[in-house]
N, C-alpha and C positions, 0 to 999 in steps of 0.2 A: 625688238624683233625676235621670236621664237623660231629656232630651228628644229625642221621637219626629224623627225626620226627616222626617213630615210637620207637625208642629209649626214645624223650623226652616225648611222652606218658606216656609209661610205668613209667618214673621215675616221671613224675607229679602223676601220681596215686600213689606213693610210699611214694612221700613227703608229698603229703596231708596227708594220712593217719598214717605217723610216727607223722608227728607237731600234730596233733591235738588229738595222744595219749601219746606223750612226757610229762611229768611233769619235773618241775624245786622246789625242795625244796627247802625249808630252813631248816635252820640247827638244827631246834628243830621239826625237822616231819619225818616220816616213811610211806615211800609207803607200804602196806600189799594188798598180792595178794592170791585170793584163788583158789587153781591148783584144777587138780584130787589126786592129792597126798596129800590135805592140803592146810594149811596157808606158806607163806614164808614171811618176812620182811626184806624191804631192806632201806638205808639208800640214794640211788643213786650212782651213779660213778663221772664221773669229775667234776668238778668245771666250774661252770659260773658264773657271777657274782655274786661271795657269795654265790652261791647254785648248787646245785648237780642235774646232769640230770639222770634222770628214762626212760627208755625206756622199755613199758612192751616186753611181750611175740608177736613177729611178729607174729609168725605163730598160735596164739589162742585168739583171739579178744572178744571170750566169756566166760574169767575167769573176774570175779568182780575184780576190785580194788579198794582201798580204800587209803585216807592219815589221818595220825594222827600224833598229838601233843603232847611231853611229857612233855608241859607248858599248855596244857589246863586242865581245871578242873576236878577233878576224878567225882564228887559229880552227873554229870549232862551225866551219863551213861546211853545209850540205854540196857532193858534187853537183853539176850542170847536168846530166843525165837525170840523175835522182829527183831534183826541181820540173824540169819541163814532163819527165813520165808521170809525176803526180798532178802536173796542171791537166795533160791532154786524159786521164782517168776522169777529170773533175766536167770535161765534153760529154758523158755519158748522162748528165741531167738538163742540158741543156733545152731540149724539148720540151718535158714535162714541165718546165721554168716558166717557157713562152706559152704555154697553154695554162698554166695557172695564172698567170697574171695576164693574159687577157681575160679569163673568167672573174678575176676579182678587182680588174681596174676598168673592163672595158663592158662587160659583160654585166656584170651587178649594176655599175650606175642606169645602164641602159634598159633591166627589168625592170628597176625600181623607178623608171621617170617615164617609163612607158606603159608596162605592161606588169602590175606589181600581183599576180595573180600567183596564189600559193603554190600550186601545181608545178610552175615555173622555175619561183625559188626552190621550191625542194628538188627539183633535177637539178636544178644550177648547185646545190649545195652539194648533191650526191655527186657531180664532178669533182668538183673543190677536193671532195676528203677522197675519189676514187684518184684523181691528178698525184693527191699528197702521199697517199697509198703508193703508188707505182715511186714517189721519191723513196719512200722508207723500203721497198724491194732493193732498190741501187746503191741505198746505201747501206745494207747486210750484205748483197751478192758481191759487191766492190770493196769492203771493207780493211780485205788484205792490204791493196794499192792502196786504199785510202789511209793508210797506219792503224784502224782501228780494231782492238781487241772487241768479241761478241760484247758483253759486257756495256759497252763505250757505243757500241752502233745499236744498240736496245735502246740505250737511254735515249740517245738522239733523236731515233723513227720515234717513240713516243712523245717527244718532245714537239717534232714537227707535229705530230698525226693531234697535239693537243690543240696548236696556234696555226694554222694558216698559213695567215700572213707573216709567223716566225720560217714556214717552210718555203718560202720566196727565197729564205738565206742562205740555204744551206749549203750552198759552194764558197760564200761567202763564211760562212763558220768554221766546214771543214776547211779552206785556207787560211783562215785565222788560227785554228788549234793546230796545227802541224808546222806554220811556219816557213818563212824561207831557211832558216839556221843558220845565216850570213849577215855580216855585218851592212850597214846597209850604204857605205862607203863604196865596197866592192859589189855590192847588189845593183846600186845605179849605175856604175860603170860598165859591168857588164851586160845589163839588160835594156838598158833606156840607148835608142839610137843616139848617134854621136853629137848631133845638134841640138839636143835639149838635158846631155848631163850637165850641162854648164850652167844652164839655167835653173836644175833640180841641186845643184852645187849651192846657188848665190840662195836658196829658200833654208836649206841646210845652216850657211853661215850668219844670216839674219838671226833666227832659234840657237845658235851658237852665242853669238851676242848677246841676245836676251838671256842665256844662262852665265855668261860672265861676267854680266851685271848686277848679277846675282847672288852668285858665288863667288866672285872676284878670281885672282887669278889659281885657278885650281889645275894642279898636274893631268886631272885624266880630261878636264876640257881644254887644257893647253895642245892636249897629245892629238886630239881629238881635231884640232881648229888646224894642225899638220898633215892632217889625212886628208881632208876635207880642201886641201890645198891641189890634192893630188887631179880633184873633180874640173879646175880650172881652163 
C-alpha cells in the first residue's frame, strides 16, 4: 500500500513536532509539567537506551515544562517568585500556540482531504509562517524576562521562523533552557499538590533502584535514596 503525499505531509508535520518535544531522561531526572490544573511530575515511560521517553501533552504546546535532578545540588536554588514570574511571562504565547496548531493539525488535514486547491494552501501557509512570525516578535520583546541575551533570542526566532512545527515548542524550549535551578526533590515538594508527591516519590525510588543496581552502593545515590525519603 502506497501512501498519498498528502498523508506523508501531514505525518512530516507530526514528527517534527513530536521529536523535537520528545525528551529522553536519565534515570536520575523528572520531567515536571505545569497544566491548568497544577504541576504534575513524571519520571517517563519506556525505556531507550538507559533512559525513559516523555512525550508531553500533544494537544497543549503551551504548558511549560521543565526537567530536574535529584543528584543536583539543593544549595543553588532559584527563589519561588523567580520560577512562577518566568512561567506566567511564558502566558504571552499562549494564543499564537493554539492558533498554530490548529492551522497545522486541524486545518492542513482538512485542506488537503477536502479542498487541496493551491490558493488555499498558500493562505494556510502564509498564516503558518505570519502565526510563527508574531511567536519570534515575543520572543525579542520578552526576552529580558525570558533570560535571553539579543544574540540567543535571534537565533531562536530564526530557528522557529525555519521549522514550524519546531515553533509549536517554543515554551517548551524556552523552559527547558532556563530551567527550574532546584533540585528536584524540593521541586516536587513544593510544587505538585500534596496527594500526588508521594506517588511522584515512589517513580523517583523505582529509577533510584535501577541506578543501584547499577552502580551498587554509591555515596551520592545513597545521599540521594535519604532525600527521596523526605517525599514519603
Amino acid at each position: 500500500m502506497t501512501l498519498s503525499m498528502d498523508v506523508l505531509l501531514v505525518g512530516a508535520v507530526v514528527a517534527l513536532y513530536l521529536q523535537d518535544a520528545t525528551l529522553l531522561l536519565h534515570y536520575d531526572e523528572v520531567a515536571l509539567t505545569r497544566t491548568s490544573r497544577g504541576w504534575r511530575a513524571s519520571t517517563g515511560g519506556i525505556e531507550a537506551r538507559d533512559r525513559r521517553v516523555f512525550v508531553p501533552d500533544f494537544f497543549r504546546p503551551a504548558q511549560p515544562l521543565f526537567r530536574s535532578s535529584w543528584l543536583s545540588d539543593p544549595a543553588h536554588a532559584s527563589t519561588r517568585t523567580q520560577t512562577f514570574h518566568f512561567v506566567d511571562a511564558l502566558s504571552v504565547f499562549a494564543r499564537p500556540l493554539r492558533l498554530l496548531w490548529l492551522c497545522l493539525f486541524v486545518a492542513l488535514p482538512l485542506l488537503l482531504w477536502r479542498r487541496p486547491d493551491p490558493l488555499w494552501l498558500l493562505t494556510l501557509t502564509g498564516m503558518v509562517y505570519g502565526i510563527t512570525a508574531w511567536l519570534c516578535v515575543g520572543v525579542w520583546r520578552f526576552r529580558r524576562v525570558l533570560e535571553l541575551g539579543e544574540r540567543d533570542a535571534l537565533k531562536l526566532a530564526f530557528e522557529l521562523l525555519c521549522c514550524p512545527p519546531h515553533a509549536l515548542n517554543v515554551v517548551r524550549r524556552l523552559s527547558l533552557r532556563r530551567g527550574l535551578n532546584e533540585d528536584a526533590v524540593d521541586a516536587v515538594r513544593r510544587l505538585l499538590p500534596a496527594d500526588t508527591v508521594a506517588r511522584a516519590g515512589e517513580q523517583m525510588e523505582q529509577r533510584l533502584s535501577y541506578a543501584l543496581a547499577l552502580r551498587g552502593d554509591d555515596a551520592v545515590l545513597l545521599h540521594a535514596r535519604n532525600r527521596l525519603e523526605e517525599l514519603r
